[in-house]
N, C-alpha and C positions, 0 to 999 in steps of 0.2 A: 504493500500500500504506500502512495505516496506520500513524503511530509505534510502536503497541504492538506492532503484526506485527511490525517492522522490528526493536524492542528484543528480541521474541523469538528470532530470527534472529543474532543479533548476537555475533561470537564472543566470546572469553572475552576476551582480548588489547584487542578494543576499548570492550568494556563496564571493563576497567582504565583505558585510556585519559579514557573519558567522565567517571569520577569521579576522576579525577585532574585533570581541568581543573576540576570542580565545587569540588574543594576550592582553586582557585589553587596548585596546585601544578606547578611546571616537573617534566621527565623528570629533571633532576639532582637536585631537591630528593627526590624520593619515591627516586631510585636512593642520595643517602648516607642517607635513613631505612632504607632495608633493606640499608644495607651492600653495597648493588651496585653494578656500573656503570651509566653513563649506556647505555650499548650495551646492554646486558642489558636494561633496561627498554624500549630501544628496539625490539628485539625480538620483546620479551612483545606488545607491544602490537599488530605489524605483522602479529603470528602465527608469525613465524619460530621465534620458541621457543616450546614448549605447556608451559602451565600441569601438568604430571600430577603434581602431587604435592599434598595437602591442605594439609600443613603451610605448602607456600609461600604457599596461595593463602591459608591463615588468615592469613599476616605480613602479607601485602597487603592485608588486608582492615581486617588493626587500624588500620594505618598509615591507611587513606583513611576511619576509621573509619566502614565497612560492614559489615553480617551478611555474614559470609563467599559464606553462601547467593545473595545477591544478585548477585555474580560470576559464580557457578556455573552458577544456574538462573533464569535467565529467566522472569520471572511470577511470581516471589516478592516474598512486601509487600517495604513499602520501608525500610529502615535502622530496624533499633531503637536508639532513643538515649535515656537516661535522662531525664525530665524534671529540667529544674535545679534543685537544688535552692536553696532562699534560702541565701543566702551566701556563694554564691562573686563575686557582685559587689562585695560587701562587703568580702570577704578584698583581691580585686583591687583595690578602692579603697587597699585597707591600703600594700599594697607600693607602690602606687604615692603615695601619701606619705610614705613613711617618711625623710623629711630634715624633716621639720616637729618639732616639737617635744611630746612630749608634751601633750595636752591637760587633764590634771592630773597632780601629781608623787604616785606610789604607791611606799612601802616596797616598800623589796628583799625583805622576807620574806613580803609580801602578794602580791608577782610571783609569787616561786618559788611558794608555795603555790596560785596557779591556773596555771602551768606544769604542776607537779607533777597537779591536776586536767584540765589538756587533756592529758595521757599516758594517764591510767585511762579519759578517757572516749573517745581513737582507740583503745586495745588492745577496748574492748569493742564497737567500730566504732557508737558514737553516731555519726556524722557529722555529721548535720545539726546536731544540737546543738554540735560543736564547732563547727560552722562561722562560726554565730551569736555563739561566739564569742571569737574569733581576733581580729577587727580590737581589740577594748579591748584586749585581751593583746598583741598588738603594738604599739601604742600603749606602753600601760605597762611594757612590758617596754625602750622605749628608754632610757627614766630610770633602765635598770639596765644596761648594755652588757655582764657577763660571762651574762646571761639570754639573752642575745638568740639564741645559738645553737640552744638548745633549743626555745627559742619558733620560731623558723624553720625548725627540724628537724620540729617535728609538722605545721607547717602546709604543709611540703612533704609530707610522709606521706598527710595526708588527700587533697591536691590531684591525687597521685601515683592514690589511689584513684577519685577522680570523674572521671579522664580528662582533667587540668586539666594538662601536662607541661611545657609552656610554664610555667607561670605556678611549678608545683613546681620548675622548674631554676631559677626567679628567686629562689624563696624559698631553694633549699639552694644556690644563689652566695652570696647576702647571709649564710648562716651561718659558710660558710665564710670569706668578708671580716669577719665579728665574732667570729671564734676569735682567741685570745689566748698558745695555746699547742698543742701537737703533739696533745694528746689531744682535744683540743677541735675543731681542724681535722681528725684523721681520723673521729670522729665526724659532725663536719658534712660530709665527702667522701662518706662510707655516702650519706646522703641525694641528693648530686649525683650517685654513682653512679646511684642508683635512678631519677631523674627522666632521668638521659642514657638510661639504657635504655628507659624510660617512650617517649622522644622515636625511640627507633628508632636511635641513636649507641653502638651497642653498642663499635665501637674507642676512643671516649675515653672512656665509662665504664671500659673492661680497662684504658687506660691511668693515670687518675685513681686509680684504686685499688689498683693494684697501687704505684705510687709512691705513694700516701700510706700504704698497710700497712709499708713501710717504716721508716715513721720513727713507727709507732703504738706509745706504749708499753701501752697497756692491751691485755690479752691479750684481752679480750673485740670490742671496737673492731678491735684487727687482725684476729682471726678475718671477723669479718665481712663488713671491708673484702675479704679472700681470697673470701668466697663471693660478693661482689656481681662481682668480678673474675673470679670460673669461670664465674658466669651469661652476663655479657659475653661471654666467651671462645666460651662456647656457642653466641649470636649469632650471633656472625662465622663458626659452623664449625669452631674449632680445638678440635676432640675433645681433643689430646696437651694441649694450653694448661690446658686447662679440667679435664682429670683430675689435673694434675698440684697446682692451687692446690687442689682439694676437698680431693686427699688432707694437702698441707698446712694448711689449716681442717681438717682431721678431725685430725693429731697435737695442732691448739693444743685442741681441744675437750675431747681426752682427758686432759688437765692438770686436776690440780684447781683448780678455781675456789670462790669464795664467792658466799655467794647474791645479793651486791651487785652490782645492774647498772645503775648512774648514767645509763646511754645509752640503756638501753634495748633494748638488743640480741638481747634472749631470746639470745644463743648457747651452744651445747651439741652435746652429739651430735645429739642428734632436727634441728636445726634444720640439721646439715651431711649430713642425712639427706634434707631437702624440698628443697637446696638442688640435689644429688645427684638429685633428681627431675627437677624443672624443668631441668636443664641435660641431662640425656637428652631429655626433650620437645624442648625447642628442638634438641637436634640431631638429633631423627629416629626415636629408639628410644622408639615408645610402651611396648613388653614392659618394657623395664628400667626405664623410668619409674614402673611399675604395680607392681612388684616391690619399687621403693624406694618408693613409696607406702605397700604393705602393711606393708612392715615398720616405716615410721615410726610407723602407725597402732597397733600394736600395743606401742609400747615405754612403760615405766609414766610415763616425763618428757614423752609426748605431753600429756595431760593438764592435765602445768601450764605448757604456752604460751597466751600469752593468746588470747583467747576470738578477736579479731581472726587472730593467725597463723592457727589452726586452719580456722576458715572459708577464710582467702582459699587457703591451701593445699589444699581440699576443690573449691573452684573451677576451681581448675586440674585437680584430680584429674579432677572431671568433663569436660574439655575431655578429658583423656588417655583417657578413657571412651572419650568419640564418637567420635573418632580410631582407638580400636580396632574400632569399631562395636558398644558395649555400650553402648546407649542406653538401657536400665535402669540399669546401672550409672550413668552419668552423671546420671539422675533422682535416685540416692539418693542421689547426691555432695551434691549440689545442697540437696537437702533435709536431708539431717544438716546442713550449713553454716548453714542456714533456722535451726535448731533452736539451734546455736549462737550465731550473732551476727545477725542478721535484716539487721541495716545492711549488711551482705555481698551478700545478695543484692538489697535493696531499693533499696539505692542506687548498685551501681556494676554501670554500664553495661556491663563484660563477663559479668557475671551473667546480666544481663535479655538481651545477645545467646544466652548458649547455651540458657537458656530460651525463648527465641523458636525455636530453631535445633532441637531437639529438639521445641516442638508442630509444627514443621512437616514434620517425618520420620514423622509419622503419629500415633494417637489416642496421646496422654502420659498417662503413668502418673499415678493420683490424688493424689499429692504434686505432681509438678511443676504439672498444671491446675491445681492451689489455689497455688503459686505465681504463674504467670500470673496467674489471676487478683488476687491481692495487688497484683503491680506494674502491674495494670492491661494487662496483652496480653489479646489473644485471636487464634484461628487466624481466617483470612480465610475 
């Protein structure tokens, strides 16, 4: 029998198996990325335990970074993976010199001032172009050491977006090792949260931030740190964990604040609103997900989240779509987000999989085919 019969044939359990050794990965390393045991995985794989549930088989999917599809259904193309964009080897050269010494000495106010421009240009998800760059800005941001946090903190952001998590948990370490004081280190934990979750470490992301909300004095900062900790919580399954920090992020939100956000944090209601989303997604409930969607979408402070929140929050919407099996809906996620920040869809790889994932469920609506085609897919 041929390979390709054989891969067709092939059950769910060990076509997990086959791309888990593709990516070097042991049964322990992929069982702590999804917070399971080593037994569990064991399992999945032998056939003892079946895969029946979508949501699981999407974790696994992120994790071995495969179209879901490819698990599923046998004879489906193969992995959509973003082409690279320039710059992330660049970036990754960055970190990995950053004990050298600048290579010229640039005012502190000329630093902040392209900090402050690598911020406007990740909220409107340029990417590429921030990508390009990062490494001078790291660089010169050494010759200033109370910069270096922020500087570390976008470039974990973006890296967090291209599927780069490894390399985002190095940069938001080193932010957190050049904080200087408590607001500055829970700031830079946001970030190490985000990239621990990125990495599938959803227990020491919950743990990392719930101790650093602690000791955050900035009320914007803590809030945050609470919702990066409910998402976490969500991870791991603890419904009770996770409702209990949202609601707490939801009393710091309804505080008045001023419109100064030094961190970056957009936090506010709307935003413990999407957070409130996603943390239903992850545990299970597309209904309530879709419900706390709608209403984010409708409230007047949706609007002025940056152009980046909006989209990648539209992203996910559309995952919550397909999941419900509203693969219209999911198209027009997809494409309002197109509309808003383009670098959303064009450049980060869980985009281009649901857009792969929807033309393969049959003929795609005239938005998402013209997206397709932008990023370059097509149906087989």
């Amino acid at each position: 029998m041929s390979r390709p019969a054989l891969e067709r044939d092939e059950p769910v359990g060990r076509r997990v198996a086959r791309w888990r050794v593709r990516r070097r990965m042991t049964q322990q390393m992929l069982a702590d990325r999804l917070g399971k045991s080593k037994s569990w995985v064991d399992k999945v794989e032998r056939g003892v335990r079946r895969l029946d549930r979508y949501p699981v088989v999407r974790e696994i999917a992120e994790v071995l970074r495969v179209d879901p599809a490819v698990l599923l259904e046998p004879g489906q193309p193969s992995p959509v993976v973003a082409k690279g964009l320039d710059g992330v080897d660049g970036v990754r050269g960055a970190l990995a010199h950053y004990h050298q010494r600048p290579a010229r000495a640039v005012a502190a106010d000329e630093v902040r001032r392209h900090i402050a421009h690598a911020w406007l240009t990740y909220e409107h998800a340029h990417y590429a172009q921030l990508l390009r760059a990062l490494p001078a800005l790291l660089d010169a941001a050494h010759a200033t050491p109370a910069l270096l946090v922020p500087a570390y903190r976008v470039t974990a952001g973006v890296l967090v977006k291209l599927d780069e998590p490894d390399l985002a948990w190095l940069a938001a370490d080193r932010a957190v090792a050049a904080a200087g004081d408590p607001v500055h280190a829970g700031a830079a934990t946001v970030s190490v949260a985000q990239a621990l979750r990125a990495l599938g470490r959803d227990r020491l992301a919950l743990t990392a931030a719930v101790a650093a909300a602690g000791t955050a004095a900035d009320v914007r900062v803590r809030g945050t740190l609470l919702l990066q900790a409910a998402m976490a919580a969500a991870g791991c399954g603890d419904h009770r964990c996770a409702g209990d920090l949202l609601d707490h992020a939801a009393a710091l939100a309804d505080r008045r604040m001023g419109s100064d956000d030094p961190h970056h944090t957009a936090f506010g209601p709307v935003v413990v609103l999407l957070a409130r989303f996603l943390a239903a997604l992850r545990l299970g409930d597309t209904d309530l997900a879709l419900r706390h969607h709608r209403t984010a979408v409708r409230r007047d402070d949706w609007s002025l989240l940056p152009a980046e929140r909006r989209a990648a929050h539209l992203v996910d919407a559309a995952r919550a779509h397909l999941d419900s099996g509203d693969v219209a809906g999911a198209g027009r996620a997809l494409a309002d987000a197109h509309v808003i920040a383009p670098g959303e869809i064009r450049c980060r790889p869980a985009a281009r999989t649901l857009i792969a994932e929807i033309a393969h469920r049959g003929p795609a609506a005239a938005g998402v085919a013209r997206l397709a085609d932008l990023i370059g897919l097509s149906r087989a």
